[in-house]
N, CA, C and O of each residue as an XYZ file, in Angstrom:
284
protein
N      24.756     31.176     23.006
C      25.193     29.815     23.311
C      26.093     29.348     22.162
O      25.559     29.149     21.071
N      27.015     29.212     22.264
C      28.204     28.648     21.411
C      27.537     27.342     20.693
O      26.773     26.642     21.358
N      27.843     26.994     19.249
C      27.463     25.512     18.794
C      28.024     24.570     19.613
O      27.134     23.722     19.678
N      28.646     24.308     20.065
C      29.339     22.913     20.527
C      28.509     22.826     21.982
O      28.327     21.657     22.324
N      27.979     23.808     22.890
C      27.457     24.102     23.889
C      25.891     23.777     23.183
O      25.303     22.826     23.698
N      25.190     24.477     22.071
C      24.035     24.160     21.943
C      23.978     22.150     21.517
O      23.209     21.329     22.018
N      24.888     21.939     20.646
C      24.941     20.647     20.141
C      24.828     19.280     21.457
O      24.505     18.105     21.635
N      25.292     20.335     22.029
C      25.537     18.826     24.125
C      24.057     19.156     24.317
O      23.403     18.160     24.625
N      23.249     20.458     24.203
C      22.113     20.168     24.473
C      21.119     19.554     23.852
O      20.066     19.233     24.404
N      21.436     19.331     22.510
C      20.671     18.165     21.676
C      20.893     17.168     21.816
O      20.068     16.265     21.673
N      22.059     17.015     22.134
C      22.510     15.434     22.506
C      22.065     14.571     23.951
O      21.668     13.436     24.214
N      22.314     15.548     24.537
C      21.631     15.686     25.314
C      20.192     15.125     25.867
O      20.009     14.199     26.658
N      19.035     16.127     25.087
C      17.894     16.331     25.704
C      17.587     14.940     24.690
O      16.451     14.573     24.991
N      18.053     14.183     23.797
C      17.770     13.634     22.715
C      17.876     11.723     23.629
O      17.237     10.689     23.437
N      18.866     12.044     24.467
C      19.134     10.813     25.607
C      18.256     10.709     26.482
O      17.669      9.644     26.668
N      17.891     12.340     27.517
C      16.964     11.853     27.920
C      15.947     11.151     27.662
O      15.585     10.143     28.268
N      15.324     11.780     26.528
C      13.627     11.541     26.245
C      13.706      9.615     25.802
O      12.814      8.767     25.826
N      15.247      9.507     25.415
C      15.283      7.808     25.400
C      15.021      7.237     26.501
O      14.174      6.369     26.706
N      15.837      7.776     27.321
C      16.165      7.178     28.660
C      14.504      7.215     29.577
O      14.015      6.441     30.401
N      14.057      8.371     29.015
C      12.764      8.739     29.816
C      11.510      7.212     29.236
O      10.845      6.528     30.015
N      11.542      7.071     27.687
C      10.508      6.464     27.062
C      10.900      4.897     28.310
O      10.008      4.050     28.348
N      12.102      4.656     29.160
C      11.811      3.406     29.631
C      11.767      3.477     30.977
O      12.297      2.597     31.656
N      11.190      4.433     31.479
C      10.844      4.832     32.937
C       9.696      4.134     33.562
O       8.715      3.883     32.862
N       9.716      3.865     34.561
C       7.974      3.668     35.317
C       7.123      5.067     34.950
O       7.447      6.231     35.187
N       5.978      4.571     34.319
C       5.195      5.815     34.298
C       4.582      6.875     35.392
O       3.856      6.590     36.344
N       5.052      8.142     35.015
C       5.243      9.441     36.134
C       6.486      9.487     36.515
O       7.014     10.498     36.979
N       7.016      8.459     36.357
C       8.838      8.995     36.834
C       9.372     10.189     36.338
O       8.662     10.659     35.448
N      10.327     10.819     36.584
C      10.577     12.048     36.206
C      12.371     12.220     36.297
O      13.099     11.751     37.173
N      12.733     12.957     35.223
C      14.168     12.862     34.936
C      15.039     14.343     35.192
O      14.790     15.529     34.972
N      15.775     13.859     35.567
C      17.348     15.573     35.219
C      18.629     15.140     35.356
O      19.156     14.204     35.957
N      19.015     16.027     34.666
C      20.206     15.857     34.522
C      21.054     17.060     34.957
O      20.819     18.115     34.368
N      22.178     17.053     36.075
C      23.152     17.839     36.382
C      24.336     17.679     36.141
O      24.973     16.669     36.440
N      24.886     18.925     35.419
C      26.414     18.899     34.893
C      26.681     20.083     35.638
O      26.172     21.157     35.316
N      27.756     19.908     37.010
C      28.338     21.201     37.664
C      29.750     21.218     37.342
O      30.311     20.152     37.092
N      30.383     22.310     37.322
C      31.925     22.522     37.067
C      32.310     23.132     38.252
O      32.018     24.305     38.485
N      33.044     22.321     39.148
C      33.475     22.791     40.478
C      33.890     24.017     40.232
O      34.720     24.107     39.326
N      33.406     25.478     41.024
C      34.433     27.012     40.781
C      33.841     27.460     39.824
O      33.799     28.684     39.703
N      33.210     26.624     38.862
C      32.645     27.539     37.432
C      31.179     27.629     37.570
O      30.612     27.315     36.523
N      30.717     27.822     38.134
C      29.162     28.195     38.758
C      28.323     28.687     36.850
O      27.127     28.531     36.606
N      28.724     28.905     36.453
C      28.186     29.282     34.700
C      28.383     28.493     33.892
O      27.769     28.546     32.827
N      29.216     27.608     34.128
C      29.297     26.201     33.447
C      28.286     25.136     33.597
O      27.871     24.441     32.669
N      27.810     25.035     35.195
C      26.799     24.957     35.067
C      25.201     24.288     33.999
O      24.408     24.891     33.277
N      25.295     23.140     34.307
C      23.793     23.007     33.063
C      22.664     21.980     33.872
O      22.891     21.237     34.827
N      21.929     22.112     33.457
C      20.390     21.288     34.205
C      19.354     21.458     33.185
O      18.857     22.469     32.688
N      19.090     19.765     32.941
C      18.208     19.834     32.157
C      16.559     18.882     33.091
O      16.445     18.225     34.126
N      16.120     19.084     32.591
C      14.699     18.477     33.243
C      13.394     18.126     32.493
O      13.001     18.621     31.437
N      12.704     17.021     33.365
C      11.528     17.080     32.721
C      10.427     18.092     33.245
O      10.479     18.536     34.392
N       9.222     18.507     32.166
C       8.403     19.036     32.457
C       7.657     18.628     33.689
O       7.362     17.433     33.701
N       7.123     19.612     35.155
C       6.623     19.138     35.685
C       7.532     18.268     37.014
O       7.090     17.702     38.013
N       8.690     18.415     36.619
C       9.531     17.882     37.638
C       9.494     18.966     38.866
O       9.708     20.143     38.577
N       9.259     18.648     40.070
C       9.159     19.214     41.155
C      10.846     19.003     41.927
O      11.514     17.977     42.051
N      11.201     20.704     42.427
C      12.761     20.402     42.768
C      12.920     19.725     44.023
O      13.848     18.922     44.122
N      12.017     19.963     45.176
C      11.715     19.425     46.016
C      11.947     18.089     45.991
O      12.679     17.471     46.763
N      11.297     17.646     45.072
C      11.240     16.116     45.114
C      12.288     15.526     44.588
O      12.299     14.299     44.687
N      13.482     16.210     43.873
C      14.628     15.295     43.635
C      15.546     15.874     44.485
O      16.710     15.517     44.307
N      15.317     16.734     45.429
C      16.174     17.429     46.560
C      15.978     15.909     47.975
O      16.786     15.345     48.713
N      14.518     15.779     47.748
C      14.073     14.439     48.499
C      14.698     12.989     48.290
O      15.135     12.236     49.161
N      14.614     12.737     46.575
C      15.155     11.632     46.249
C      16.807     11.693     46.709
O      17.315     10.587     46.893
N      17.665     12.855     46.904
C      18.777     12.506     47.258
C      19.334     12.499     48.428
O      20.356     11.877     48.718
N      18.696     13.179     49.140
C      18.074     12.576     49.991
C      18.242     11.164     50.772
O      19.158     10.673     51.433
N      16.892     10.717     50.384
C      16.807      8.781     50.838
C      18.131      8.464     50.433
O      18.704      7.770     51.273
N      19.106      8.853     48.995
C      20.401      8.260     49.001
C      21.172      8.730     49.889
O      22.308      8.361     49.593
N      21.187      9.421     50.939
C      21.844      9.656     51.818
C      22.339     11.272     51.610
O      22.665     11.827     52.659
N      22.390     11.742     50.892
C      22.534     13.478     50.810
C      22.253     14.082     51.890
O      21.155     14.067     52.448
N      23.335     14.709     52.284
C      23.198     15.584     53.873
C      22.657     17.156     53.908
O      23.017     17.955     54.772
N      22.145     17.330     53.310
C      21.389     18.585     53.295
C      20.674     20.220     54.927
O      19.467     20.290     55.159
N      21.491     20.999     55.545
C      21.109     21.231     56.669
C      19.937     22.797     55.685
O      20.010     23.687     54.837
N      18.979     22.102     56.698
C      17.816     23.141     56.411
C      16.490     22.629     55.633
O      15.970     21.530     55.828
N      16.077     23.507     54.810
C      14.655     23.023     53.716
C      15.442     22.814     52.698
O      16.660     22.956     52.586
N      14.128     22.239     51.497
C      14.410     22.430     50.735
C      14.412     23.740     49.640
O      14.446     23.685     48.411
N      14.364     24.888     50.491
C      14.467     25.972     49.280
C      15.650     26.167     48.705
O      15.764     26.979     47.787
């Protein structure tokens, strides 16, 4: 992992856990960074215990058109 690549993940995971300390308790967080075409660019970070299902669900209720399950 390149420094400037590890450093976004400190910066990173360092926002969530802010962002997390003002959540409803059990809420659960992630974060997706996709690079259209660059499938390895790629990053997802998460909380422990986060079920994918369930933020496949949450987007869901926002209207996300999804054909099939969630696998």
């Amino acid at each position: 992992m390149s420094a400037i690549l590890q450093r976004f993940h400190q910066v990173a995971n360092d926002a969530l856990v802010k962002i997390g300390e003002q959540l409803c308790p059990g809420a659960k967080i992630a974060l997706v960074i996709y690079t259209p075409d660059k499938p390895e660019e790629d990053i997802v970070l998460r909380d422990q215990g986060l079920i994918d299902d369930e933020v496949v669900s949450a987007l869901r209720r926002r209207g996300l058109s999804i054909d099939g399950d969630n696998a």
